[in-house]
N, C-alpha and C positions, 0 to 999 in steps of 0.2 A: 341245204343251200341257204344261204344268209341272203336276207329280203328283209325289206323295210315294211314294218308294220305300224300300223295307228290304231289306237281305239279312246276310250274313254276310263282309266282307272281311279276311284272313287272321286269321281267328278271331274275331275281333271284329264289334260290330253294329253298323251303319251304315243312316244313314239320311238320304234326301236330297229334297230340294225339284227336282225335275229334270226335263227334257222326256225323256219317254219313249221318244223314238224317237233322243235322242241317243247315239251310239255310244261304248259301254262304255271302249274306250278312252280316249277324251276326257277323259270322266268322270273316270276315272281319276288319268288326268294333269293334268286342270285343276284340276278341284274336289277331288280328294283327295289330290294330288300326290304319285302315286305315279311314275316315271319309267319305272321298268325295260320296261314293255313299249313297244315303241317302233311309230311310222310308219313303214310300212316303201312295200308296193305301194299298200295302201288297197283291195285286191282280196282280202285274204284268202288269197293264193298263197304269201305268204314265211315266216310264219310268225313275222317279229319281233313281230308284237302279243299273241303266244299268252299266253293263261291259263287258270286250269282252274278251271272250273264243274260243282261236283260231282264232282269227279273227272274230268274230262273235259278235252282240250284246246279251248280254244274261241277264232275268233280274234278278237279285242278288236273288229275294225274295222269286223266285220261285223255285229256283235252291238247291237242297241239295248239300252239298259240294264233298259229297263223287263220284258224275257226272263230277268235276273237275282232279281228278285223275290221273295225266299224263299227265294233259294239262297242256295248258298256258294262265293265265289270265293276262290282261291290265286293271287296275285300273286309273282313273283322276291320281292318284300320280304318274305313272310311264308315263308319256308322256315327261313331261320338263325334262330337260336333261343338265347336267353340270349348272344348277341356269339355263338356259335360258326356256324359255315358249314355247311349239308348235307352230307354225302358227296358229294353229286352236284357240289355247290358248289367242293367239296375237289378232287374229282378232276378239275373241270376247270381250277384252278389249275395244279395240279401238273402235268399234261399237257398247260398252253398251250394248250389246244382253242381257243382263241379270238385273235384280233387286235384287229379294230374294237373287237369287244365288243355288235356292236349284235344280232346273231342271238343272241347268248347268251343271255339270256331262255327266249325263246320254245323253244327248244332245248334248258336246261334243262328247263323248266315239260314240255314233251311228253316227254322223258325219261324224269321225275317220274312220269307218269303211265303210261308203261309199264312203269315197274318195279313199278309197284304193283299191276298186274295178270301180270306174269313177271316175278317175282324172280330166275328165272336164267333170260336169254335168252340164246340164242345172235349170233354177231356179226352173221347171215343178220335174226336179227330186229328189231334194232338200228339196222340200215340202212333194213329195211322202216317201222320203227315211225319213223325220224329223217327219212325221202324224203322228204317233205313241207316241211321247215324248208332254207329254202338258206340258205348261207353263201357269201356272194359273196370270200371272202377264199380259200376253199379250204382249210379246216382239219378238214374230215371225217375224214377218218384218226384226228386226235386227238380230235377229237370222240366216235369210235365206241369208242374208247380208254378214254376217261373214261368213258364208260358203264358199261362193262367194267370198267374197275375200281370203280366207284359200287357195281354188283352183287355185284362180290366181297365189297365192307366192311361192304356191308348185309346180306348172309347170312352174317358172321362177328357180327352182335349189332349193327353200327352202326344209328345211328338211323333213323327211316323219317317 
């Protein structure tokens, strides 16, 4: 059933004529053409559809939109800010943490969110807080690297 929904997408207000049980990702990608989170299992296991609602990871695929309602979601596109890149962004350029490129997202985005609640985590947490996001290409090491360094730039004054 087609309902008008609002919430808040990377910063901004959004509002849409939409069936409510269709899934946020979609959404997303179709009607607001945002890309970055992508199809991954469709089960919610891989973590490429991740974004964050409220602060929170949440995975696109599994989420009906009409759950978003009032909130605030953070998409990969709303992080860089005035042309410049995250830290988090930065540091996984510089450390190649990625191949495909298609996990990066969601990987970023849960990242994101746990630096925002351990601003210095250990590499033990890193892992725990990333276990969830696979990367079929095998680029964890730098992945958990770039974290690592994201935490560093960001408890020296970089942006958050």
């Amino acid at each position: 059933m087609v309902e008008s929904i609002s919430f808040t997408l990377n910063g901004k207000p959004v509002r849409l004529a939409v069936d409510g049980e269709r899934m946020l990702l979609w959404v997303l990608r179709t009607e607001l053409g945002l890309t970055g989170a992508k199809y991954g299992c469709g089960e919610g296991f891989c973590g490429a559809c991740t974004v964050l609602v409220d602060g929170e990871p949440v995975r696109s695929c599994r989420a009906p939109v009409k759950t978003v309602r009032g909130r605030s979601v953070l998409t990969i596109e709303g992080l860089e800010k005035d042309g410049r890149l995250h830290p988090l962004q930065a540091a996984f350029v510089e450390r190649e943490a990625m191949q495909c490129g298609f996990c990066t997202s969601g990987m970023i985005l849960t990242a994101y969110a746990l630096l925002a609640k351990n601003p210095r985590p250990t590499r033990k947490d890193i892992v725990d807080g990333l276990e969830d996001n696979l990367c079929r290409c095998g680029t964890h090491t730098r992945v958990i690297r770039a974290v690592e360094d994201a935490a560093k730039a960001l408890s020296q004054g970089g942006r958050r």
